[in-house]
N, C-alpha and C positions, 0 to 999 in steps of 0.2 A: 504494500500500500504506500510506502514511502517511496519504494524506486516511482510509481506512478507520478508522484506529485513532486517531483524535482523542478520542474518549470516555476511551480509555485512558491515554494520554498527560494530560489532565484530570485522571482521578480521581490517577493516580498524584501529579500536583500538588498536590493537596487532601490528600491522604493525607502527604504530605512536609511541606506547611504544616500540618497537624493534629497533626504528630508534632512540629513545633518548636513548636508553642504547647504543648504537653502539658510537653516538656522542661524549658521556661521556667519549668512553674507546678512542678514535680516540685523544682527546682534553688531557687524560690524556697520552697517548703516545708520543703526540705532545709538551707535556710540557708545558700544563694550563692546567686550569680545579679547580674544588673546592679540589681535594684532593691533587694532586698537591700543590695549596694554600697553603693546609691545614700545608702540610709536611715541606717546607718552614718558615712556620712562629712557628713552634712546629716539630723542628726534632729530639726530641724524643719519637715523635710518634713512629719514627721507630723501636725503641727498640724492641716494642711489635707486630710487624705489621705481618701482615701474609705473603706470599712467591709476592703476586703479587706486595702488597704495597712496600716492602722491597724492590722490582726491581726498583720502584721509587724514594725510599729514595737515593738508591745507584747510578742514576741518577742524583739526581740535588742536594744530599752532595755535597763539594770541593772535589775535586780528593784525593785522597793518598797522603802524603807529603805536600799538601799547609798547611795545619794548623798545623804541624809538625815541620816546616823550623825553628822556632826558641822558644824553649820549655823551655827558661830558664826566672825567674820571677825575678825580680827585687823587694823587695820589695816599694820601691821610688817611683816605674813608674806606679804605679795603677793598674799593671798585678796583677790577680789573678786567683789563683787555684781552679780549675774546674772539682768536679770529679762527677764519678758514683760509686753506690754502687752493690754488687755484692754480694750474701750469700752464703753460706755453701755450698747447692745443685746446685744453678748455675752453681757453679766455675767446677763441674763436669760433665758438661754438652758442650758438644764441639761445638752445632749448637749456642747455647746462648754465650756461648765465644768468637764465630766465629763473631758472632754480635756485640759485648762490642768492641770486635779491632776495625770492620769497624769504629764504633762511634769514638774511641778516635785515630783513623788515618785521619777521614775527617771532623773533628768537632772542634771547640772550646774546647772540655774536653783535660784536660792533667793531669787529676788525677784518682785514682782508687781506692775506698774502698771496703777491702775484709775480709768474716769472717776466722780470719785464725783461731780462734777457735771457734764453732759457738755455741747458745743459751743451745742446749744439752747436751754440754761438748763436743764433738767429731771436733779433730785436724783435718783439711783439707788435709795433708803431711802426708807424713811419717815418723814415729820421735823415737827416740830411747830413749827417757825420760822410768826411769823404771816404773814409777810412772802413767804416761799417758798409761804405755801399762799394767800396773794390772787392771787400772781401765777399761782398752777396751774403751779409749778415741781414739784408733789408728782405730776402729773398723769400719772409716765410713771415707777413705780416698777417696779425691776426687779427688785429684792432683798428680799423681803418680812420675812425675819427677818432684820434684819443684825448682831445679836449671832451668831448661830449662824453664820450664813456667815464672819466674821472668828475664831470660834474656829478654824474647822481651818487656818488659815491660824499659827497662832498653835501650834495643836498641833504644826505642822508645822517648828514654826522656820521660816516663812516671813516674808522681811520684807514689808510692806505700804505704797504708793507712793499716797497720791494725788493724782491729778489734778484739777483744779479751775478748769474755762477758765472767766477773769476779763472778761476785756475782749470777748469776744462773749457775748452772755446776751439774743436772741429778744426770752423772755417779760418779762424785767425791762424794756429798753431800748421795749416796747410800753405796759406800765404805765406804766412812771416816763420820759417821755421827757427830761424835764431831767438825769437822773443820767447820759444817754450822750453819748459822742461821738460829735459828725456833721460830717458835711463843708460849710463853709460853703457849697462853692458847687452839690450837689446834696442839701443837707439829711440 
């Protein structure tokens, strides 16, 4: 009698998993649930999250402006700066940009690390150094108006971090090979 009702015993399985997936999504809409939790207690998950998670994150962050209201640090008061870091190809990237705001508009963060010159040697801007544009350091701009881009940072009371890797630099150290160091005994 039991081999006979195998289909049934199935659907009824399907039907019990179909109703906890439905719950999960109902609870996480509803504003609990374990991701929800999750998001909560680690909002930088959000950073990396996908389009559904993201709808979440951007739910039960603080709205726009509350963590905003007052962006200046004291060093006295135990305020400290708060940032995220941000590379080379990121910063060219407008849906991942679009992200780093929302974070440092409804978050705790009020700082921003960015490679304005990144690992390769190549300047993020656009720059008129003659020396960065022999060496085709301009070759890999990611930021094409970088007045405008550093104003909403500046609207924002955001402070601005940059990065600047010195001692590897590609393009420079192929041009100018006297200016680098190498290893005497593999050049």
């Amino acid at each position: 009698m039991i081999v006979k009702r195998w289909w049934f015993y199935l659907l009824m399985t399907v039907l019990v998993l179909v109703g906890i997936m439905v719950a999960l999504g109902l609870a996480t809409r509803l504003g609990f649930g374990p991701l929800v939790d999750a998001v909560r207690r680690e909002p930088q998950r959000c950073l990396f999250a996908d389009e559904s998670t993201w709808d979440i994150c951007k739910n039960w962050l603080p709205q726009p402006g509350a963590a905003a209201q007052s962006r200046t640090v004291d060093a006295d008061s135990g305020d400290y700066i708060k940032g995220i870091y941000v590379s080379h190809y990121a910063l060219g990237d407008a849906t991942f940009m679009k992200r780093i705001k929302d974070l440092l508009e409804t978050t705790e963060l009020n700082a921003i690390v960015m490679d304005v010159k990144g690992d390769r040697g190549y300047i993020v801007y656009p720059t008129q150094v003659a020396l960065a544009k022999q060496i085709g350091a301009d070759g890999m701009v990611m930021v094409k108006d970088w007045p405008a881009f550093m104003q909403w940072f500046k609207d924002h009371n955001i402070y601005t971090i940059a990065r600047i890797v010195t001692f590897k630099d590609n393009l420079l150290s192929a041009a100018r090979p006297e200016w680098s160091v190498r290893d005497a005994t593999t050049g």
